[in-house]
N, C-alpha and C positions, 0 to 999 in steps of 0.2 A: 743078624747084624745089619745094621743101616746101608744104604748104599750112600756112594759118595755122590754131595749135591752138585757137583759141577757135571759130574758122571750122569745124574740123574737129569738135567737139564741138555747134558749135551754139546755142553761150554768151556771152551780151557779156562784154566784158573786164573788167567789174563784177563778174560772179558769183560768190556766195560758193561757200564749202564744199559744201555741200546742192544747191546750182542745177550743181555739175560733178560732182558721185556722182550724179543722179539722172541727167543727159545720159549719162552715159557706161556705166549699167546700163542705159537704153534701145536705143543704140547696139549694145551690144554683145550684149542679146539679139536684136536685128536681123538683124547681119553674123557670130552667133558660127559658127564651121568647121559644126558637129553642124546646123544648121539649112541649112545651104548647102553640103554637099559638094559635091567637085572645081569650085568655085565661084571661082576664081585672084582675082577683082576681089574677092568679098566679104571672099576673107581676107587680101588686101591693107588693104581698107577696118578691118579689123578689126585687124590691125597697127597705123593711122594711129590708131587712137583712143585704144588704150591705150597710145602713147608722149606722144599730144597730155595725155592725165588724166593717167600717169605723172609728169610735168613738172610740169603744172597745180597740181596735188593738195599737192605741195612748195614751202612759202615759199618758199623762198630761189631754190630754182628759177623760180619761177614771176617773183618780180621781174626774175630777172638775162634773162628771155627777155620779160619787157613793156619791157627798158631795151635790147637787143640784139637780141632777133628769135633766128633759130636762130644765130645767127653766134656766140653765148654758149657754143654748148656744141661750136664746134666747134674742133681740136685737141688733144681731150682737153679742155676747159673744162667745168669744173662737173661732172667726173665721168663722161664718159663720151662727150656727145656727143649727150645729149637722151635717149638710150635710156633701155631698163628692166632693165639689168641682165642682159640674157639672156631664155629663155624661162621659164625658172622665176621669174623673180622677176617677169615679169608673171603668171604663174600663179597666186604668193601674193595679188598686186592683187585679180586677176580672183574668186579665193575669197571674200575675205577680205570684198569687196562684192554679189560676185553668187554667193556659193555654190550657190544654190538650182538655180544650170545643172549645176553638175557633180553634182548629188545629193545637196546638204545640206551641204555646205561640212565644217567640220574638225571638227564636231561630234561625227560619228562614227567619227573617227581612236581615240577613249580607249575600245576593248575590247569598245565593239561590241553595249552589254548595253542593250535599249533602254526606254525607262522606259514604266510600263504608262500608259493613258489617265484621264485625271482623268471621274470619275462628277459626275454632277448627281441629286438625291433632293427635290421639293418635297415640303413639309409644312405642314398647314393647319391652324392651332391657333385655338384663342377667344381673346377678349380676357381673358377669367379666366384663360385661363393664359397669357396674354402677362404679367397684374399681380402674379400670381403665382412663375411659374417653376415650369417642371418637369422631369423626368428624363425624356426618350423614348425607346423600344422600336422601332427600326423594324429593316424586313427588307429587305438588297440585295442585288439578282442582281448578281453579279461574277465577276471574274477572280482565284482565288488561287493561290499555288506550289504547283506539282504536287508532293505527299507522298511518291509512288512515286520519282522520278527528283529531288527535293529543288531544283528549278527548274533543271536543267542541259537538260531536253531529251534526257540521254540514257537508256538503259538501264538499270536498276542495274546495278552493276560495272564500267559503261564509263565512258568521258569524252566529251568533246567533244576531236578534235583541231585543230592548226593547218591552215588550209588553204592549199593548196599552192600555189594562183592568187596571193593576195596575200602570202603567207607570213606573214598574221594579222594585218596593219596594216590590213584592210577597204575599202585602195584598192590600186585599179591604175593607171599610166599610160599612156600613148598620145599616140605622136608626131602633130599635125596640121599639116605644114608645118611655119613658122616655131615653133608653140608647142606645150608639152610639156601636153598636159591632163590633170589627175585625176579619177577618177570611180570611185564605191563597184563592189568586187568584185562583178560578176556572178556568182561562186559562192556568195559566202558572205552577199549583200548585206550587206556593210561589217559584219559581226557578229568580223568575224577570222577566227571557227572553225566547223566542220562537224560533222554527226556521221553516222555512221556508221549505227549503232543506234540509232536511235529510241526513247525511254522509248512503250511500247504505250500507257499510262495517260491521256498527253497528245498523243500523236503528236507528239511532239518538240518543244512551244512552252515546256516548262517550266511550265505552267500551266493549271487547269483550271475551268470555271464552277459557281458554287455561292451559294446563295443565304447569306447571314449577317445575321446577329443585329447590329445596334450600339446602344449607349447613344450617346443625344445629350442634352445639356445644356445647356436651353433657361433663360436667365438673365432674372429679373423686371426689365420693362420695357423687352424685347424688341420693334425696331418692325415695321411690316409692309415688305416686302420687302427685309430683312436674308437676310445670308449669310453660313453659320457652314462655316468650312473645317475638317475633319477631316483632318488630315497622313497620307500613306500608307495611306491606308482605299478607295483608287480601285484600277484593276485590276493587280492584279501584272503586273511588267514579265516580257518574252519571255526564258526562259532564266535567271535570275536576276536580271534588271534590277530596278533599283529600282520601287516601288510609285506610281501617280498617289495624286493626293488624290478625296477625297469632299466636294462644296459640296451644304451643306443651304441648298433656298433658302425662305422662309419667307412663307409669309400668312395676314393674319387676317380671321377669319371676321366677317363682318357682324353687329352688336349687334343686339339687337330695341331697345335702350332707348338705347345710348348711342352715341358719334361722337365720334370720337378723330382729336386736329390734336398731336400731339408728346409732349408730355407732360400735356395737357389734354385732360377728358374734355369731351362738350355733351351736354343731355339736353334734351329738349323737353317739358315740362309743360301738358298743359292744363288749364284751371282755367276755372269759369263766371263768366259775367259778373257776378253779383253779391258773387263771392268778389272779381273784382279792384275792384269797386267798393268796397263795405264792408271788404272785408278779411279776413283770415282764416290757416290755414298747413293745411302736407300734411306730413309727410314723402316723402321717397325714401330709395331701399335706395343704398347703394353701394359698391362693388368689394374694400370691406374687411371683408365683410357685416356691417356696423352701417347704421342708417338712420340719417341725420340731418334733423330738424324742418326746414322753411322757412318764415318768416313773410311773408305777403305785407302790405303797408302797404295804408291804404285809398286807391281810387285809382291802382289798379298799369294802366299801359298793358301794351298788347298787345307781344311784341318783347322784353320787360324783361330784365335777366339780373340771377341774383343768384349771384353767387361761393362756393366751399363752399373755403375755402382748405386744400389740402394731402389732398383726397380724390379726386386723379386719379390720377393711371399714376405709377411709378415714375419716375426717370430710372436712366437706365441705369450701372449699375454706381455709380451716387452713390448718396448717401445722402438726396437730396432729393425732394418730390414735388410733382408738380403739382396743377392743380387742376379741380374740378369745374363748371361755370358750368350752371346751371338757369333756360335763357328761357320765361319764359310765351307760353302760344297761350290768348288768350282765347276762348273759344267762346260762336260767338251761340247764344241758345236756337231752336227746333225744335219742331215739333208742337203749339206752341200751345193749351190748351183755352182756352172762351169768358172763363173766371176770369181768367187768365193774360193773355191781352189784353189784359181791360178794366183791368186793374193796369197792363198796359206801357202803354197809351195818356193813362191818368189820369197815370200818371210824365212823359210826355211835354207833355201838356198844362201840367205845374205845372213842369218844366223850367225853367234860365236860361240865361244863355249863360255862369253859371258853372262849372256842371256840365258840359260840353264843350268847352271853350277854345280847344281846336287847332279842330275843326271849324269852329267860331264863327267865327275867326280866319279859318280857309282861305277861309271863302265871302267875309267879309265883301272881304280882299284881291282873289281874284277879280271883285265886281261892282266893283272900283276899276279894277283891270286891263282891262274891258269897256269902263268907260264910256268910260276916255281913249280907247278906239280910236276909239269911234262919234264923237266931238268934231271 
């Protein structure tokens, strides 16, 4: 008697799409033949699974065996009889989800020519030239098409032939029991073709290391860890394969002055106590090098910000800009001489509680706060 294929996957009978590909890729790296030679039960087991997903995986199938049971597909019903078609057509299944057992699934059926590795390049720029934009110079070790042999790998004069293992389709197959498996030519590893003659230049990979030159084009108002992809500029691929990419990945260097949240710049000004009292202004320099003035009002708390609208960063690739925001850090005075005291204490002395407000305030609530406890 059949076991039941939800049973035999491992799956309630609820389970979506995603919950029986993922059962039946576990499964079947489990029990597949290659992990379990002359193993009769695992490649039984391993039949049972990919007729139970065969089924499963199929509306229509799948309803007429939760309404029937196998009885659905037997006589010829539904097609067959629950099977998979033969062993090939569970071979398509088994690629087409687990290719990575046979050696990369049908990727490499299209000629074999493998594409180079994509390069990584960090780059540490200012923020002046992040507000700015600039044209960079850099230098990358890499892989590029060998000159001598023109990326074939071979010799001048020669070629690459077909090879004879796979007769250029870069797989082979092999009977395992019940099922017909595919896996990349061990001659040619799944390339199709061999050669003979070796290009000396490259020793035969089509490609050779060489450090180059690139412009990067670093666009105003560039953020920090941005990543700019250069198309085909990664290592040439083996033999003539296509080229990977080059990812520039980008960070900026610590301000001494400013502090950058998006498009808005922060500067921290410190000013002495008596400028934020009486009042006063400074300039700052900023990013577009012009200074612009800032007035403080008399009376300026510690913390304050005052906005420079439209003198922070770019935004990117717009036309708008952000802005600059400049908080005061009051600064207590320091080193005192005996002059200088007797001034801050006579200030103190002739003090109200209008001249300090918050403070005033803060204590005055706290001994309210006190009393009620001790009541």
């Amino acid at each position: 008697m059949k076991a039941d294929y939800y049973e035999t996957l491992g799956v309630a009978r609820g389970a979506d799409e995603k919950e029986l590909k993922s059962a039946f890729r576990k499964l079947a790296m489990q029990y597949h033949p290659d992990k379990n030679p002359g193993d009769e039960k695992a490649e039984h087991k391993f039949k049972e699974i990919g007729e139970a997903y065969e089924t499963l995986k199929d509306p229509n199938k799948r309803a007429a065996y939760d309404r029937f049971g196998h009885a659905a597909f037997e006589n010829g019903g539904m097609g067959g009889g629950g099977g998979f078609g033969g062993a090939g057509g569970f071979a398509d299944i088994f690629e087409d989800i687990f290719g990575e057992m046979m050696g990369g699934g049908r990727q490499r059926r299209s000629g074999g020519r493998e594409r180079g590795a994509d390069l990584r390049y960090n780059m540490e720029i200012t923020l002046e030239e992040a507000y700015a934009g600039k044209t960079a110079q850099i230098r990358v070790p890499t892989s590029i098409t060998c000159d001598e042999c023109s990326g074939s790998g071979a010799k001048p004069g020669t070629s690459p032939v077909t090879c004879n293992t796979c007769g250029g389709s870069g797989r082979v197959r092999a009977a395992q029991g019940f099922f017909s498996i595919e896996r990349t030519c061990p001659t040619c590893h799944g390339r199709g073709q061999t050669i003979k003659d070796p290009c000396t230049k490259c020793a035969g990979q089509g490609r050779i290391t060489e450090e180059r030159s690139l412009s990067v084009n670093i666009p105003a108002g560039i953020e920090d860890g941005t990543r700019i992809r250069l198309t085909g500029e990664g290592e040439a691929g083996v033999r003539g394969g296509p080229s990977g990419d080059l990812y520039i990945f980008l960070s900026l260097k610590p301000h001494e002055f400013f502090q950058r949240d998006g498009s808005d710049l922060y500067c921290k000004v410190p000013i002495s106590m008596t400028t934020a009292a009486l009042g006063g202004q400074f300039e700052v320099a900023t990013l577009d090098g012009t200074q612009t003035r800032v007035k403080i009002p008399e009376g300026t708390q510690n913390a304050k910000q005052f906005r420079l609208k439209g003198k922070g960063m770019p935004v990117l690739r717009q036309p708008a800009m952000g802005d600059l925001y400049i908080q005061i850090a009051i600064e207590t005075p320091q080193n005192l001489n005996k002059r200088q005291r007797e001034l801050l204490e006579e200030f103190e002395r002739v003090s109200s509680q209008d001249n300090s407000p918050q403070s005033s305030g803060f204590f005055a609530r706290m001994k309210e706060f006190f009393e009620g406890l001790s009541e």
